[in-house]
N, C-alpha and C positions, 0 to 999 in steps of 0.2 A: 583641290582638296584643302592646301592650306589655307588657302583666302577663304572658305568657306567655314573652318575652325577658328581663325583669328575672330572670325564677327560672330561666331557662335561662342567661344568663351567671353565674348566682349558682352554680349546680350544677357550672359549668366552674371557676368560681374554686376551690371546695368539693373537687373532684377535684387541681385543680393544688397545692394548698395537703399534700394530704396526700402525702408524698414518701416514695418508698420508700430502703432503707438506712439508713443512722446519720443522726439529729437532732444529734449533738454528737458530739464527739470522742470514745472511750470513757475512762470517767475511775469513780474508785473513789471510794464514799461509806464512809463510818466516823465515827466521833465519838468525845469524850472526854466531860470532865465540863463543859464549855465548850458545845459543840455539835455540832453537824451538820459533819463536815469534807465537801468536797466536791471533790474533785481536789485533796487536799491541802490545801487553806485553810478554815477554820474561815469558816462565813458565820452571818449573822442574816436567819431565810428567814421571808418572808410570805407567807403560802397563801391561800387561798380556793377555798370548796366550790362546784362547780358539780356537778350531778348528770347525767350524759348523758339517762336516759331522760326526766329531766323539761323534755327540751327535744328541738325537730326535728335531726337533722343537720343540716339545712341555716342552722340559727342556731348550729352551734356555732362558727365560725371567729368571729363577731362576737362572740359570752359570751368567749372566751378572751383575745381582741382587747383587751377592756375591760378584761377582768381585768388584761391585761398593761400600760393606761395606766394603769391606777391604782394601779399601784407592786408586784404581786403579784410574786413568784418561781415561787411552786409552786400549781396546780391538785389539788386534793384531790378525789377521787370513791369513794362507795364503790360495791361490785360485787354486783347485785340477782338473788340466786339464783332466786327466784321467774321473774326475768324470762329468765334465759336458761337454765333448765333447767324447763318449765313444764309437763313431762311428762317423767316420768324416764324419763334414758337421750338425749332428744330434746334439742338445745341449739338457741337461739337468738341466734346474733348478727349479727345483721339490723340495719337502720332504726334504732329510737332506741336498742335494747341493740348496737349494733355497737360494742362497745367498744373493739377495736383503733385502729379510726380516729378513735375519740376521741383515745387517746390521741396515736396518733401528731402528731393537730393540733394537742394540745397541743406535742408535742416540735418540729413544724416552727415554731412561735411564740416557741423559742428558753427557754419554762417548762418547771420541771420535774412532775414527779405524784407525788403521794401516793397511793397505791392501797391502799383500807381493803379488805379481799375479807372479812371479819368471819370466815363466810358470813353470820350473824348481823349486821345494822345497825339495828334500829331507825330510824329515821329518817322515823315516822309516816308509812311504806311501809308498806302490805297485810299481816299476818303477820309482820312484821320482818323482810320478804324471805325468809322458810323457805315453798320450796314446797307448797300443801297437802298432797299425794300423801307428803309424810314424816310426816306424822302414822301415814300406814299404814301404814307399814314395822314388823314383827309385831317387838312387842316393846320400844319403841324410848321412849325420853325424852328430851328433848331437854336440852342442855346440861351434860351430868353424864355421870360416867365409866359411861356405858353406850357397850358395843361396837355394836351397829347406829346411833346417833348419831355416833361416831367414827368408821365405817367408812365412813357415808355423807359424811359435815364434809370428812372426808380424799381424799375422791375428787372431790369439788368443789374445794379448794382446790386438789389438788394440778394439778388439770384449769385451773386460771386462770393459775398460775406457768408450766404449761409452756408455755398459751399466749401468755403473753409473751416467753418465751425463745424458744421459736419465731419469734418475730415481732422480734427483736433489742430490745424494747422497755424494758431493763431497761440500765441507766446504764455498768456497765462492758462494754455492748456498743453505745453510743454514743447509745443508748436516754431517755427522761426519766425513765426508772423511778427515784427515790432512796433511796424508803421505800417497806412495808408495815405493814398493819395485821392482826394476828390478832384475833379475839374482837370483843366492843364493849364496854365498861363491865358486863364481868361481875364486876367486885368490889364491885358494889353489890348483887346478887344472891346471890354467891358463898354466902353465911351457910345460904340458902336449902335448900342441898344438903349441908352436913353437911361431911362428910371427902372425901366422894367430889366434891364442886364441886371441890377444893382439887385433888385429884389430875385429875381433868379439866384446870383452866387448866394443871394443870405438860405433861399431855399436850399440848395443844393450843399450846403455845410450846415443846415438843418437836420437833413435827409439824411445824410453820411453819419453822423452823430446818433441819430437817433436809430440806427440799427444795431448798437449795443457791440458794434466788434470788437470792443474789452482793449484798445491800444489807439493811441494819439491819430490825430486825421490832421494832414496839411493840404493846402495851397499854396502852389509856386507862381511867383510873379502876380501876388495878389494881395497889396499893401493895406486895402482895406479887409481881411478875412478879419471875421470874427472873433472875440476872445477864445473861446475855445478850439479855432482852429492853426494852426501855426503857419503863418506867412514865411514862405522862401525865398530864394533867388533862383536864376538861371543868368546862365552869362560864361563869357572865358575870365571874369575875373569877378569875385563876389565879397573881394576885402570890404569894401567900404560900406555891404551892405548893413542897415538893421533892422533885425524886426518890428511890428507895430508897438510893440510891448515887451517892457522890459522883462515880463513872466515869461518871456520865449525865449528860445535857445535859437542861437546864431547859422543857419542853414541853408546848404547849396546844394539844390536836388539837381542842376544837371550843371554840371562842370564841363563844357564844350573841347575836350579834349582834340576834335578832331572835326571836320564836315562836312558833307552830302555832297554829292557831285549830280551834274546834269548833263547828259548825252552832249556832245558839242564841246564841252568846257574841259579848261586844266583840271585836276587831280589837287585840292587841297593838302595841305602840310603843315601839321602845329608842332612847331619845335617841343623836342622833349625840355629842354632847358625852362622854357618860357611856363609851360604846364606846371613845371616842378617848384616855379616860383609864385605861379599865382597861386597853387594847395599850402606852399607854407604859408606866405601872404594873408591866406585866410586864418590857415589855427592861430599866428603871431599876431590874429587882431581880433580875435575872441571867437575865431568860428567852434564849432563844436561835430559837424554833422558834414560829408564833402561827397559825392557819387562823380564817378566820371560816365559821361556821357558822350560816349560809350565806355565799358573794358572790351567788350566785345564788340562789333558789328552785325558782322554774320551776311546773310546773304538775303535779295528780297525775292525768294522763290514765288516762280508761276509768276501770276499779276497782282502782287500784293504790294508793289514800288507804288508810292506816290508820286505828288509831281504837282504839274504836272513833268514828264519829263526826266525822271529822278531817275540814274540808272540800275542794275538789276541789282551789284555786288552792294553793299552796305558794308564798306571795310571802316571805314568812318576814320583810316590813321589810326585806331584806337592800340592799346599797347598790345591785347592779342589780335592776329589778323584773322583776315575773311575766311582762312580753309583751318583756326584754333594755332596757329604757329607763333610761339612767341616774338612781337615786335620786339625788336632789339635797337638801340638801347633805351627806347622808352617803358617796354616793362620792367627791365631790372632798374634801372635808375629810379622810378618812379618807388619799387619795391625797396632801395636804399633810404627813400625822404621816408616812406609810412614805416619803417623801423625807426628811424629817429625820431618820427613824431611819440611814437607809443614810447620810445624813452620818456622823454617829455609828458606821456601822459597823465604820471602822478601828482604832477606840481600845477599841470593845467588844469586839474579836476579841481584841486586843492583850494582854487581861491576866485570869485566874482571876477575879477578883473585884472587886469595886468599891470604891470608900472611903466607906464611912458616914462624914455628916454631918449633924448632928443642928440645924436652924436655928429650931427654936420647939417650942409645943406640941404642933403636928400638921403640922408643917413639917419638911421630911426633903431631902438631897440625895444621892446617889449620884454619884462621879464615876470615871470611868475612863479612868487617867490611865498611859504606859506611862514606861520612862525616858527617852526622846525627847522627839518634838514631838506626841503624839500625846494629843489632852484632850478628852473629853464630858461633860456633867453632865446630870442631868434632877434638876429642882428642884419638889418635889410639897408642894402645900398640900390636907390629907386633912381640913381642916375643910369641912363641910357648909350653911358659913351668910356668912364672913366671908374679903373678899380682906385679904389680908396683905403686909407689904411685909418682906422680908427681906435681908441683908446676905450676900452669897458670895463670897468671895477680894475683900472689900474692894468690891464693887459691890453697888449695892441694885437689888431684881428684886420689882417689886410681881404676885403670883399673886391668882388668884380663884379663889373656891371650890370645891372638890372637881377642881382641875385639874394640871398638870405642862406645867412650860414644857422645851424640850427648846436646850439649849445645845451645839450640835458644838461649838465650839473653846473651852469652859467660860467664853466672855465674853458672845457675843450670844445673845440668843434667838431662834431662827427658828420655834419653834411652841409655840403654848400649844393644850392640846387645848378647851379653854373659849371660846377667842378664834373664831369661824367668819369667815371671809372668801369661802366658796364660794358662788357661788347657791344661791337654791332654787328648785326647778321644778315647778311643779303641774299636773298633766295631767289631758287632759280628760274623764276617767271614772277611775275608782278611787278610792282613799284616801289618794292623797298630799297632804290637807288638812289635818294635824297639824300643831302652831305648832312651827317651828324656832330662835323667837327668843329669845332670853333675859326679853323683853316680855310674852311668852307670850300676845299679841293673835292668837287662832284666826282662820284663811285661813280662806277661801270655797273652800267644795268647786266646782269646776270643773264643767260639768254639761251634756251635748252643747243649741248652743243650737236644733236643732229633733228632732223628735222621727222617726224616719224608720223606720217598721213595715217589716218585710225582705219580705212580701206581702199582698195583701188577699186571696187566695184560700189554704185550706187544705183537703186529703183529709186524711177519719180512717178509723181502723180499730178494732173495739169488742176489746178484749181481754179473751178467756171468764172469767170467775168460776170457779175450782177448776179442775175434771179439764180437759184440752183433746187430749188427745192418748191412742195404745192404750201410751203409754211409762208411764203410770202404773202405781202397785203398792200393795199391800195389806198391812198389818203393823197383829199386835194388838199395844196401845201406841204409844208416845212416841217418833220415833225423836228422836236428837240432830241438828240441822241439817246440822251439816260431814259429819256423815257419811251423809249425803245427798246432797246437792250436788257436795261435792267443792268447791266454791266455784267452780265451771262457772256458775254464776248467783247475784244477790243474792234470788234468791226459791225460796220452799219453801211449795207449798200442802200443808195440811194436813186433809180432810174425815173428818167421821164423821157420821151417823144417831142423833137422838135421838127415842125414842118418848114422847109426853106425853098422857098419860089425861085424860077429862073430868074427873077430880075434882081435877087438879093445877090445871086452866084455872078450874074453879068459886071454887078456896083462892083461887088470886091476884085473882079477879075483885070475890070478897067481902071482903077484906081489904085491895081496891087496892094491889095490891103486885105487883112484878117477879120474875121471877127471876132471878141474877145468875151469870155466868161468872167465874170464880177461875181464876185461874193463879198458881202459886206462885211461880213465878223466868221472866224473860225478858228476852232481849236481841235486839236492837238495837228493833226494829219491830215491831207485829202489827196486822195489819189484819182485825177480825171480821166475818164476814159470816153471817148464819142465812137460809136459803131465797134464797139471792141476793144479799139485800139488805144496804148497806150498815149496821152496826150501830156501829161506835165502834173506835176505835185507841189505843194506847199506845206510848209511847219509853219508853229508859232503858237502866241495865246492870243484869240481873239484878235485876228488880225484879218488885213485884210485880203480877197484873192485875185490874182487879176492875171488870167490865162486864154494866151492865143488858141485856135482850135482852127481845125478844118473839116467843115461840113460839105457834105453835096448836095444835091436839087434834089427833094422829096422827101422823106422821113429821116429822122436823124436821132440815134436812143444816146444820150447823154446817162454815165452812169459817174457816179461819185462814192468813192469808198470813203466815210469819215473813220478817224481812228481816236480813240483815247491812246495816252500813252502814260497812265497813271491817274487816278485822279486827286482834284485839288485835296490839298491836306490842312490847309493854314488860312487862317483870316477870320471875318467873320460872312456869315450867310451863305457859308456851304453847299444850302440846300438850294440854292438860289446858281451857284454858279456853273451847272451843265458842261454840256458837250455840243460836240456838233457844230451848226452852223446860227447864224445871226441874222436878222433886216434881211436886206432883198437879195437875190440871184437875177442875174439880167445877162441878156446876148447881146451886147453894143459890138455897135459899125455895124448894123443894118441901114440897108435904105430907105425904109422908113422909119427910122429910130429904133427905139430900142425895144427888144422883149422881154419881158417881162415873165418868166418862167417859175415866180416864187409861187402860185397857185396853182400852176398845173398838178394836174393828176402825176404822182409820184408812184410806183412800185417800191415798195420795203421789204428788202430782204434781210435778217439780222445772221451774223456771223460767215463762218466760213462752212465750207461742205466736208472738209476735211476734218472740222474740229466736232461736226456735229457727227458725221462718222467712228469718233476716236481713230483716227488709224494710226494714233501715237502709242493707242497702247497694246501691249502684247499680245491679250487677249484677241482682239480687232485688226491685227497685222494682216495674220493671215487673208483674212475675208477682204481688203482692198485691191484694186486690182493695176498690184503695180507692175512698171515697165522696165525695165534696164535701161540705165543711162549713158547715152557711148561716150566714151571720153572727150572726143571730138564734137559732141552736139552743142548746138546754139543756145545758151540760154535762154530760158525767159524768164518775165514775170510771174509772182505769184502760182510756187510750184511746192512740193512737199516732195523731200529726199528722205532717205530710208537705206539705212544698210546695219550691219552688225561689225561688232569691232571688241578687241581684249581690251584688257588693261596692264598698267605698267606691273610690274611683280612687287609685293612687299607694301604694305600697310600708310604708306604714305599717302598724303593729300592729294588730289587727282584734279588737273585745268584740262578745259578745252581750248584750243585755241581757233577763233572764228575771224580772227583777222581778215583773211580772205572773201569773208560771205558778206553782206552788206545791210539787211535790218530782218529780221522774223523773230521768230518762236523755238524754242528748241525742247525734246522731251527726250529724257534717255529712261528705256524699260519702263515706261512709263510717266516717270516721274516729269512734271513740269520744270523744266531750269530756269524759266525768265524769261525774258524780253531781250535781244541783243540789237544793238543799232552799230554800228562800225562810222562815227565819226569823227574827224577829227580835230582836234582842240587847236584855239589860234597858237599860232607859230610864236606871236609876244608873249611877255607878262613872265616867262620863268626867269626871276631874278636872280640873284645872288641872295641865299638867305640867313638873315642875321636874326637873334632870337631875343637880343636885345632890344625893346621898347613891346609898346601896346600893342597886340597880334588881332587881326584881325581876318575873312577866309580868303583875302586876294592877298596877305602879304607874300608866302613861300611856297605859289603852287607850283604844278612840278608837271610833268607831260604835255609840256609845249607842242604842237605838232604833230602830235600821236593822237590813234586813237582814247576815246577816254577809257573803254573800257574792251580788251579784246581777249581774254580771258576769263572764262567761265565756272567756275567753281561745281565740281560733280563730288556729292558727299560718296567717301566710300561704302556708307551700308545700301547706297541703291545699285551698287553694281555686285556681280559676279563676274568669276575670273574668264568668264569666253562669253561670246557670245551674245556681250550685250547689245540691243535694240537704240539704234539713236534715230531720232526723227525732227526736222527740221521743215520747215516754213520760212519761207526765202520768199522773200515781196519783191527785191530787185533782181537785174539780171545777174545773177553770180550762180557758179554750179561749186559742189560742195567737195570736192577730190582735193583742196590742199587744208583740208580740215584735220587737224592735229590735236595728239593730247598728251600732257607730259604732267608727272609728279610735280609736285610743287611742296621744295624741302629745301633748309638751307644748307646752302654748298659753299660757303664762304665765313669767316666768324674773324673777327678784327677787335683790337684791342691796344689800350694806348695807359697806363698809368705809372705816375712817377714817384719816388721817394719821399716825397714831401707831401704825399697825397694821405687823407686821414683813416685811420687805421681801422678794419674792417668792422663792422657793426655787432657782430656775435663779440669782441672785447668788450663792447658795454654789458652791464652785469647790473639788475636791479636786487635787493635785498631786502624784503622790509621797506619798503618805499623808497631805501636810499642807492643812489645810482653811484657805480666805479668805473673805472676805466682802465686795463690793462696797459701800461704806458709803455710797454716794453713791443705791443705787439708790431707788427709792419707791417705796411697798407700789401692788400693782396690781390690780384688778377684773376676773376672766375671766367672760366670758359665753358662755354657747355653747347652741345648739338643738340637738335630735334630728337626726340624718345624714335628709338630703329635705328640710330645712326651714332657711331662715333666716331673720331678725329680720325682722319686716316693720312695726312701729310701736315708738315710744315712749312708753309710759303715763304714764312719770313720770321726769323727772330734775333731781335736786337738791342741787348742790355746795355743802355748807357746814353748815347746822344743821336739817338735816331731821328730822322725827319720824315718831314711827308705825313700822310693819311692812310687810311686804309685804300688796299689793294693799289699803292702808290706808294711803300714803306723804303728808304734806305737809308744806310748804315751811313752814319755820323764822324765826327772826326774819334772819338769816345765808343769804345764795343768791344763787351765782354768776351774773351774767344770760345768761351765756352756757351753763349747763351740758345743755340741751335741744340745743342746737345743736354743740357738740364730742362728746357721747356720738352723737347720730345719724352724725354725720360718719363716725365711729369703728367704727361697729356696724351702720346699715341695709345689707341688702343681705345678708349676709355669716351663715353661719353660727354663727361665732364671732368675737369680740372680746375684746382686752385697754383698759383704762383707766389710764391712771397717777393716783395720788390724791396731785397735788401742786399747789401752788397755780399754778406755770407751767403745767401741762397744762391750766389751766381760768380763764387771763387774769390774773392777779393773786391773792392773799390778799382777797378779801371780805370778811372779818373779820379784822383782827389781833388777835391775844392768844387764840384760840376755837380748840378741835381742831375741823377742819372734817373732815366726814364726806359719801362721794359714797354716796348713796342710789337706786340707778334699780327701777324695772319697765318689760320688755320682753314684745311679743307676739310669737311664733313661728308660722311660717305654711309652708303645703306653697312650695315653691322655684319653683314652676310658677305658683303663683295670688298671691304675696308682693306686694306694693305700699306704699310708703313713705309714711309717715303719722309725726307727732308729735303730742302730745296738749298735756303741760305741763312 
């Protein structure tokens, strides 16, 4: 009953939150060569990508919530054609593609939105969001001055503008609408298509323009966009970008905060330090305009992952993680630079351009300064190895490597992006186990401490080998997969009949020798099978396949399951790069050569029996006819498990754990979860990672050896508290009894900052444009648990000269005797806490002459079961 109150006052709030008429007064955007003006005033706006579909409705008011503490202006999404036209003609904006009511919660949040509508995104989405069903459209190519591509691009986007204007959601109608996006990074393509690409983009920022959406339209990565259109950047670093024209404002629509992982692979890691220096990097060289791509990730429900190969979760590293939990310390750190920046942002509006100042080798200041009282500097040291102490209007400012201190009133410093003062949180499943310290002493992966199977009882169901239905068809030849499927399923059986004489079986018998199956090009998957039986599988893209088999003397049904595992998202001629198989299929090591089986007569079956069934969902259960599985039973292949299971108690984030199962499909109550593959990443490559120099996605990946991805993300509104329906599709032989699911919340919170550290950012104070600084204040230590949880012990606390890292902390020759007992004071109990790190907060100076440093680790615990406890 309570679980079911919690998501029903959640759903009330959900409702109440999204308000009809004007979010904001109506007010007109425009820009110069400066920036973004916005009712007139030129601003310095921080974005962040949250994706609606890859999150429930009912979590967006909290993704935007975050977004908007941690220093955001603007909510960037792009608009998923696929998802809301997914039969043409037919629109969907429903449930997680309701897009309107996204927006609108962003605008009742007081943010504004950036709306990419492409239709075209990329964004290691299914297809790059282009609906299958456009491949068919007779005659058609995509991205290039072809009329059936135009006619179609143009009827969708114009279909999304009006339904904004419809819905008042566009800024000079009181709307958060500020910006649009045409295209995606089609100048990196562009070459691809000749003359006609070029004339294509001039249409397609024609077309965008002329449908009157009353606010600015860009293109990113598109050096030639037109005047009227504003050329951007993409990239992990967009300092030195400019735009085509000086009338334009300096602009980084995705800021690579984090990056995409591929079944098989490490688990990327973009230092927060590194992030923090390439967003100041940008505003100290004139940017105006910065999105992190992602703030969120979120998760690629059902078969909406790209790829090919891209796996289900879309955590992206980003500063909020895959189930809304704040990453720590990169959202709060990252929340420290965009308060210093918006100090800064009177005197950066104030003036065209900055005053180069040149302070060393690789030492640079920028300051912008107007004829008033109006002064910022950011002071960047671009050496790679060595902190540096430099001299600025007669004061010395010692930087560390590869960082940028950020000075509002060009005296004090209030943030160096190098310097971290934010916790760090490590939760208790996933991969937030990457060292954040500068010590780069690697944390302990968190790891639920009992093991809790979700049933002991499981029904299966055998899923047929080939034909299974009278919906099959017959075609002499090869067909191309998509154009089979339609991408209505990731499976495409494919059977024929081979005949094999005694005197082939005698050759191979006397020569010990096989005969082999060749296939010349194939993607994603193929699973072989001769007379039923399981014979051998291949991955890859477009590769080749080359599989022993054993037949016997007389008929022989050869069947082949091709799989997508995503489709392509990037490149050019999309429509061009399919599925399925390539060139020829042949039986070599025959005795008379080889045969040749690419024309025979094929049988097509598309998808599976189970899937055409539903018997994933609830409705559907009942009516399959399944069997009880003895614990002791043999696996097989290609089988569909089925059982009921509770959930953990209490409002927290909810993981599967599929470690043990090996590649399928998983639905719970219905709900589609994704794709899971359980393999695992090479053993090399997790280095030692340093966040000093140019970051690239093989510098700091992390999950050596592990699977990439063995945790599954189940949103709380598709569950109830008993009872729920899990259903599973399992391709290899693995049976489903050590399947596990456990909250996923942070149970650990680590913190490291010292006396010499700069003093918390609420002492700056603006007035009338002019900035002050409380000089008396002392730098302070925030702590704070996951919302349901607060502090409930202390692991470690140590005022003075502690060493170590987190969850690796001890006491020094220097330590306050009291500092166990003023941190509990200060913190049990209580979700959050602040510390002052000053020698009066903590009894006296312990050491004189020593920067003393407060060092703690704190346990976080559900608010219900919390009990106060100190360690040392």
């Amino acid at each position: 009953m309570e679980f079911k109150l919690q998501w029903g006052l959640l759903a009330l709030i959900l409702q109440s939150l999204i308000v009809a008429g004007e979010c904001f007064t109506p007010f007109n955007v425009t820009y110069d060569g400066r920036a973004i003006i916005v009712g007139g005033e030129r601003r310095m706006l921080i974005s962040g990508g949250i994706h609606y579909p890859r999150a429930t409705p009912q979590t967006w008011p909290d993704l935007i919530s975050k977004g908007k503490e941690g220093g955001l202006d603007v909510i960037e999404t792009y608009v998923f054609w696929n998802g809301h036209e997914p039969v043409k003609g037919q629109y969907n904006f429903e449930g997680r593609y309701d897009l309107v009511k996204f927006v609108k919660l962003v605008g009742s949040s007081g943010l504004y939105l950036f709306l990419r509508i492409g239709p075209y995104v990329c964004a290691e989405w299914n297809f790059g969001g282009f609906p299958v069903w456009l491949r068919d459209v007779p005659g058609i190519e995509f991205r290039t001055d072809n009329t059936p591509f135009k006619e179609e691009m143009q009827r969708f986007v114009k279909k999304i503008v009006d339904l904004m204007r419809e819905e008042s959601l566009f800024s000079w109608q009181g709307g958060p609408i500020i910006m649009l996006q045409i295209e995606n990074e089609y100048g990196n393509i562009q070459n691809s298509y000749g003359s006609k690409g070029k004339d294509y983009m001039r249409w397609a920022a024609e077309m965008a323009v002329g449908l009157d959406a009353g606010v600015p339209w860009v293109m990113c990565q598109q050096t030639d966009a037109p005047d009227y259109i504003i050329d951007t950047c993409n990239g992990y670093y967009c300092d030195s970008f400019k735009p085509n024209s000086n009338k334009k404002p300096k602009m980084w629509t995705e800021n690579w905060d984090g990056w995409y992982t591929i079944w098989g692979d490490r688990v990327p890691h973009h230092p927060t330090e590194d992030i923090a220096f390439a967003v100041a990097r940008f505003f100290q060289r004139g940017g105006s305009f910065q999105n992190y791509y992602m703030y969120f990730g979120g998760t690629n429900f059902g078969r909406t992952s790209g790829g090919p190969n891209y796996i289900t979760s879309y955590d992206y590293d980003a500063p909020i993680d895959e189930y809304g939990l704040l990453r720590q310390p990169k959202w709060g750190h990252l929340k420290d630079l965009h308060a210093a920046i918006k100090l800064c942002e009177p005197a950066l509006v104030a003036v065209d351009s900055p005053q180069y100042i040149k302070l060393g080798p690789k030492q640079e200041a920028h300051v912008y300064r107007d004829n008033g009282s109006k002064c910022s500097a950011f002071l960047a040291n671009i050496d790679e190895h060595n902190s540096v102490t430099v001299n600025f209007l007669k004061h010395a400012y010692t930087l560390p490597p590869w960082s940028v201190s950020i000075l509002p009133d060009c005296r004090n410093v209030a943030f160096n992006t190098a310097k971290i003062g934010a916790q760090t949180s490590i939760k208790t499943v996933g991969l937030d186990a990457a060292s954040y310290f500068n010590d780069h002493v690697p944390l302990k992966l968190m790891a639920p401490y009992e093991v809790d199977y979700i049933s002991k009882t499981w029904n299966h169901f055998k899923e047929p080998i080939g034909v299974w239905s009278d919906s099959n068809f017959t075609y002499q030849g090869i067909l191309e997969h998509l154009n089979v499927t339609k991408d209505q399923s990731d499976y495409l059986w494919y059977t024929t009949r081979i005949y094999i004489s005694d005197e082939d079986i005698s050759f191979w018998e006397q020569n010990q020798a096989s005969p082999v199956l060749t296939i010349d090009s194939m993607r994603d998957l193929v699973y072989i099978f001769v007379n039923g039986q399981f014979t051998g599988s291949a991955k890859g893209k477009w590769v080749k396949v080359i599989q022993p088999v054993k037949l016997i003397q007389g008929y022989n049904d050869v069947t082949l399951l091709s799989q997508t595992v995503g489709l392509q998202n990037y490149g050019a001629f999309l429509e061009k790069d399919g599925a399925g198989f390539r060139g020829q299929m042949k039986l070599t090591g025959c005795k008379n050569g080889d045969i040749n089986i690419t024309e025979n007569t094929w049988i097509y079956q598309v998808g599976l029996k189970g899937e055409f069934l539903k018997i994933y969902a609830v409705d559907k259960n009942g009516t399959t006819e399944w069997t009880e599985l003895p614990s002791d039973a043999i696996a097989t292949r290609f089988s569909w498990y089925q059982t009921y299971f509770d959930v953990p108690d209490g409002s927290d984030p909810v993981a599967l754990d599929l470690s043990s199962m090996g590649k399928g499909q998983v639905w719970v109550n219905g709900h589609h979860l994704g794709r899971y593959w359980i393999l695992n990443a090479p053993k090399d490559g997790c280095q030692t990672c340093d966040y000093r120099g140019a970051y690239d996605s093989d510098k700091c990946v992390t999950n050596c050896g592990l699977p990439t991805q063995s945790w599954y993300h189940i949103p709380r509104s598709w569950l109830q508290a008993l009872d729920n329906l899990i259903v599973i599709f399992e391709e290899t032989e693995k049976k489903p009894f050590e399947i596990s699911i456990k909250s996923h919340i942070t149970e650990t919170i680590c913190a490291q900052v010292s006396e010499n550290h700069y003093p918390p950012l609420h002492a700056w104070k603006i007035n009338n444009g002019t900035i002050s600084l409380n000089q008396t204040a002392a730098p302070e230590m925030h702590m704070r648990c996951d919302d349901g949880n607060t502090i409930s012990s202390i692991k470690f606390a140590s005022y003075g000269t502690p060493k170590g890292s987190c969850q690796d902390f001890s006491r020094g020759n220097c330590h306050a005797p009291d500092s166990i007992s003023i941190v509990s004071q200060a913190c049990i109990g209580k979700q959050s806490c602040s510390i002052s790190i000053s020698n009066a907060a903590f009894g006296g100076d312990p050491c004189r002459g020593v920067v003393k440093t407060l060092s703690v680790e704190m346990k976080c615990s559900s608010s219900s079961s919390s009990s106060s406890s100190q360690m040392i």
